[in-house]
C-alpha positions in Angstrom: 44.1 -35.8 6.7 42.4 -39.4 6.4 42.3 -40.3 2.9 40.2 -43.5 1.5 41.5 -44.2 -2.0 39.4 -46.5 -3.7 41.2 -47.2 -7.4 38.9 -49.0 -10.3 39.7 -50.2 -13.9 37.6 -49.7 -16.5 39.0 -53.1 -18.2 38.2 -55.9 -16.5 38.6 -59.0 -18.2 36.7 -61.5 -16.2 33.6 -59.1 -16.0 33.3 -55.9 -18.3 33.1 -52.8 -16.4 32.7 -55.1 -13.1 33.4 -52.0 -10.7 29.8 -50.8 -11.9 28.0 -53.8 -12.5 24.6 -53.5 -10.2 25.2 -55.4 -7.0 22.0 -55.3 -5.4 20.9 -52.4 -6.5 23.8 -50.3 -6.9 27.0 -50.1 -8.8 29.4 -52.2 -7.3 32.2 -49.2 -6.5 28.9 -47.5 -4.5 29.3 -50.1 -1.3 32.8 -48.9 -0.2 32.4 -45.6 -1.4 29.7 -45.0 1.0 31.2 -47.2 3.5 34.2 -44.9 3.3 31.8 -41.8 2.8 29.9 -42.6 6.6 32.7 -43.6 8.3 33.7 -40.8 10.9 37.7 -41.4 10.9 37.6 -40.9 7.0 38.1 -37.2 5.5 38.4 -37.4 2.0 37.3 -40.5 -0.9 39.1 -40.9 -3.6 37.9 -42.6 -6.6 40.7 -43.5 -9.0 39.8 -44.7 -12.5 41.0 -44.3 -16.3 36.8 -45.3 -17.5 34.7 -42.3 -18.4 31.8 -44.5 -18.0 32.8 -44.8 -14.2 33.5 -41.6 -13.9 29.6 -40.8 -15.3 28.4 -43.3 -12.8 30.7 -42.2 -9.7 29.0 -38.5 -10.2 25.7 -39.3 -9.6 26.3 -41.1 -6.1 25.3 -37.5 -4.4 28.8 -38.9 -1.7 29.6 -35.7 0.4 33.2 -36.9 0.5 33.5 -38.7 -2.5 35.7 -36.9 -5.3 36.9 -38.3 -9.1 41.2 -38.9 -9.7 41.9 -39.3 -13.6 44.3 -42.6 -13.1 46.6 -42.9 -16.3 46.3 -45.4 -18.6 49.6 -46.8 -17.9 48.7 -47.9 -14.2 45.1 -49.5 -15.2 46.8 -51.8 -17.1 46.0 -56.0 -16.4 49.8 -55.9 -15.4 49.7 -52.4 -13.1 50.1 -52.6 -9.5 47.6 -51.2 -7.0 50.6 -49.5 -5.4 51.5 -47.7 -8.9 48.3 -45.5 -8.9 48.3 -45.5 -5.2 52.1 -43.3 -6.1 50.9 -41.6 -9.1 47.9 -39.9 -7.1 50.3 -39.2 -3.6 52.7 -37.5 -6.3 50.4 -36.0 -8.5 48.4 -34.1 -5.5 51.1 -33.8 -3.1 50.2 -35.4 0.0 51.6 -34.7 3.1 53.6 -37.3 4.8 52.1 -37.7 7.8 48.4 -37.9 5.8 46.9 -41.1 6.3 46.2 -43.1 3.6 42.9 -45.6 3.3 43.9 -48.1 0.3 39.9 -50.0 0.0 39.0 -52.3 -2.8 35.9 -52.0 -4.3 35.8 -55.8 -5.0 35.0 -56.1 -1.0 31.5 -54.3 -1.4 31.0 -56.5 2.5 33.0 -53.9 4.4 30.9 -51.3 6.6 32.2 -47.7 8.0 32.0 -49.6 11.4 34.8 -51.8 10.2 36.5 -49.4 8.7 36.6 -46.7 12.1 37.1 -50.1 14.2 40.2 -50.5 12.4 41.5 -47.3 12.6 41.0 -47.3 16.2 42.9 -50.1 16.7 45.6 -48.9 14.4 45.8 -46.0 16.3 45.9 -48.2 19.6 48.7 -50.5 18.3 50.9 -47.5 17.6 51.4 -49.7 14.1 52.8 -48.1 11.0 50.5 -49.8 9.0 47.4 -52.3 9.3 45.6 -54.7 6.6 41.9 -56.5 7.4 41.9 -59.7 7.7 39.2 -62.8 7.9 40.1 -66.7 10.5 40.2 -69.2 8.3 39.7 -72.4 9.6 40.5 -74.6 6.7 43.4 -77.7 6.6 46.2 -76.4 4.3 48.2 -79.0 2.8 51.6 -78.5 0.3 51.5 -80.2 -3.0 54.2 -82.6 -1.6 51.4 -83.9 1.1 52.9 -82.7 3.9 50.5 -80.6 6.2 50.5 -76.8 6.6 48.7 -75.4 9.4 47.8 -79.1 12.0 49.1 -82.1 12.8 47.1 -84.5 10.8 47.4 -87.4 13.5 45.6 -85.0 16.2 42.9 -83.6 13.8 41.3 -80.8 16.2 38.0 -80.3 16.4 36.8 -76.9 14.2 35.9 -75.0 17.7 39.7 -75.9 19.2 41.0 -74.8 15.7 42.6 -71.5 16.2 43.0 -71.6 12.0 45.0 -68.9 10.3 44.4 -64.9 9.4 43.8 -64.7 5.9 43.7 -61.0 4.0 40.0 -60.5 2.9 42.0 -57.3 0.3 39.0 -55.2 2.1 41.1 -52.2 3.9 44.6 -51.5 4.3 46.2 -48.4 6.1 49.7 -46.6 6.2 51.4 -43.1 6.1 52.1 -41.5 2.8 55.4 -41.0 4.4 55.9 -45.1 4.5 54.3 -46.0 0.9 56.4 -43.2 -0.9 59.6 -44.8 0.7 58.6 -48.5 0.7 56.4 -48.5 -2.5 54.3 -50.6 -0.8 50.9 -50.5 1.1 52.1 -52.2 4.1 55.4 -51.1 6.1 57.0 -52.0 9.4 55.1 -52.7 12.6 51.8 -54.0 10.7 48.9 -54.2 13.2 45.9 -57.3 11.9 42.3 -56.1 12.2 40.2 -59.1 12.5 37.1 -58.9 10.3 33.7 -61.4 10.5 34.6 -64.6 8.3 31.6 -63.6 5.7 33.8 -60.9 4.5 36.2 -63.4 3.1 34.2 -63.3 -0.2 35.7 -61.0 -2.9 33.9 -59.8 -6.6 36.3 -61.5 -8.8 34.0 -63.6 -10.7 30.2 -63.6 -11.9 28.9 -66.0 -9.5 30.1 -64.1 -6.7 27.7 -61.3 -7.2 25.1 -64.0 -6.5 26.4 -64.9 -3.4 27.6 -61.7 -2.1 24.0 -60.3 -2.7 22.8 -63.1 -0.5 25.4 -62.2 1.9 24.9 -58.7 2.1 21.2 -59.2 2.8 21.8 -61.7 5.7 24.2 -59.3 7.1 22.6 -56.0 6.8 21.7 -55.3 10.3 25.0 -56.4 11.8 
């Protein structure tokens, strides 16, 4: 089974209740629910969260796939790891070990079921163990010290000969619940790097970004 597990808090500090905070139109979790809901490598959604008020919300989305895990308080906490609930629920329902497991963000309302069956496919094609999206980034990176990261300052390349660097966009990441139950980890050995459009860089961690991912998301609707 192909399981997207899509885990919220209900105490976000930066933005109250952020994961349902309308994004244009809908509550923010709604955009990878349905992405995960319409794409056709995807079985089962699971919506993780400790808020009754998302849980209220969640129910009225009228998702065929889409289906409400009670997270404990103790892994929704500012502290709590992503791969904490991601264990609680693999434990708590009994997953097999050769299920597939979908971690998605809901902060990363940009990704699309196309992306998400792209990436599978190519997961599948890799023969990896485990795959994460990723966005090129063709920014300078320098150290604090002033030394150069990523190009040779004295032979600045042009932006279109600037091969840049992969940078995770936290959109989708894929493994085995055989590999997260004995790594603890959402990543594991041979890790295969779907390439997502650069707009997708842009995560909801802040107010203003619900501005600009609305603009985003309309500009990029028909892609």
């Amino acid at each position: 089974m192909n399981i997207a597990f899509i885990p919220v808090r209900g105490g976000s500090k930066s933005i109250p209740l952020k994961n349902i905070k309308l994004l244009a139109g809908k509550p923010l979790v709604y955009w990878t629910a349905a992405a995960a809901d319409t794409a056709a490598c995807i079985d089962k959604v699971v919506i993780a969260t400790d808020s009754l008020k998302i849980k209220q919300v969640v129910s009225t989305f009228g998702l065929l796939k889409v289906e409400i895990y009670d997270r404990k308080s103790e892994n929704a906490e500012d502290h709590s790891s992503t791969e904490s609930v991601m264990l609680e629920y693999i434990n708590a329902v009994k997953l097999g070990g050769n299920d597939v497991f979908f971690l998605i963000q809901a902060t990363s309302p940009l990704l699309k079921s196309s992306h998400i069956e792209e990436m599978y496919k190519q997961f599948v094609c890799d023969g990896a163990d485990s795959a994460l999206s990723c966005v090129r980034n063709k920014r300078f990176y320098w150290s604090k010290e002033g030394h150069p990261l990523n190009y040779d300052y004295k032979r600045r390349p042009r932006r279109q000969d600037f091969e840049g660097m992969l940078m995770e966009n936290g959109a989708c990441y894929i493994n085995s619940v055989d590999n997260i139950l004995r790594d603890r980890n959402r990543l594991s050995g041979k890790i295969s790097v779907f390439e997502m459009p650069e707009y997708t860089a842009t995560e909801i961690d802040e107010p203003d970004d619900f501005l600009l991912i609305e603009k985003l998301m309309e500009k990029h609707k028909d892609d």
